[in-house]
N, C-alpha and C positions, 0 to 999 in steps of 0.2 A: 641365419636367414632362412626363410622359409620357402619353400619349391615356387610359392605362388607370385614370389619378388624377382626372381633370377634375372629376369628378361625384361624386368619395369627398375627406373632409375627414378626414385619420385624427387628426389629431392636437386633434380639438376635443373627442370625447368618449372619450378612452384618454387626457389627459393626468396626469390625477387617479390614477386606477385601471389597474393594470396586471396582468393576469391572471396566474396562478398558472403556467400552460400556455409562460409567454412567459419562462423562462430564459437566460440569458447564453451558456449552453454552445448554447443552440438559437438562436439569432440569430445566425448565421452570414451574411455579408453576399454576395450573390450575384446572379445573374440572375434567380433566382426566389424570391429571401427578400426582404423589407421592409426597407429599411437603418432606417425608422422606430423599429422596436421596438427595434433595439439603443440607438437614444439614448434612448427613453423608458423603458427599462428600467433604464438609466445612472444618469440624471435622477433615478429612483426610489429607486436605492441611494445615492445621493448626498446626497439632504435627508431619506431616514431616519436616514444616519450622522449629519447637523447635528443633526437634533431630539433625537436622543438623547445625544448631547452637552450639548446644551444644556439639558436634563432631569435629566443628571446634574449640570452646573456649579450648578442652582438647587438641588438637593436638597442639597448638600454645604453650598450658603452660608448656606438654612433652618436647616441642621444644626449650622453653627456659632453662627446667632444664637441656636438654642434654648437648645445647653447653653452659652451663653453664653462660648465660647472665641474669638480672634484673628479675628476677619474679617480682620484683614491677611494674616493667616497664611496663612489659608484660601486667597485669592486669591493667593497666591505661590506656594502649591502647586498650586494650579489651572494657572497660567500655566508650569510646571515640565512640566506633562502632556502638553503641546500639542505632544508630539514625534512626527512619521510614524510610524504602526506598521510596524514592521520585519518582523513576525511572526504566525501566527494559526495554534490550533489546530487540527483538524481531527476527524471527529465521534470517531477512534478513540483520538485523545489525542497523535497523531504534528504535529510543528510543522514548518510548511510557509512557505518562504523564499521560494518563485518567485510572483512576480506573479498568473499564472496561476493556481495553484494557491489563490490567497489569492482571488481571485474567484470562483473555484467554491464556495470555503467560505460568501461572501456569498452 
């Protein structure tokens, strides 16, 4: 750790909240950028992707107990979904393959 950290705790009050300001494209990891924020930025994209995941897996299951269809069903088709996304639009409508390209989108 270096002299310039000793007295700064960054990760005690940014771990929750990550500011708007602190992009992926701008976390560039360097001699004078924070390697911090690129993982708590990560971190960020990462347990919104679960939550809403998982947001959708309970809405679909609600949905089927409602109208009262296949909960087996439902869950076989759920477990069918869980494939990597390969692909991701982008805001002009053009679908984008590169890695890279798919994180900008997030």
């Amino acid at each position: 750790m270096s002299h310039a950290f000793r007295n700064q705790q960054p990760f005690r009050d940014c771990m929750l909240m990550v500011p708007s300001s602190w992009r992926k494209e701008s976390c560039q990891i360097g001699p004078q950028r924070h390697t911090y924020r690129k993982v708590i930025v990560s971190k960020s994209h990462r347990t919104a992707g679960k939550e809403s995941l998982q947001v959708y897996r309970r809405t679909t299951l609600l949905e089927a107990a409602e109208t009262k269809s296949s909960i087996k069903r439902c869950k076989k088709n759920l477990n069918e979904q869980k494939n990597v996304m390969a692909a991701l639009k982008d805001e002009e409508g053009e679908t984008q393959f590169s890695r890279r390209a798919m994180e900008n989108i997030v």
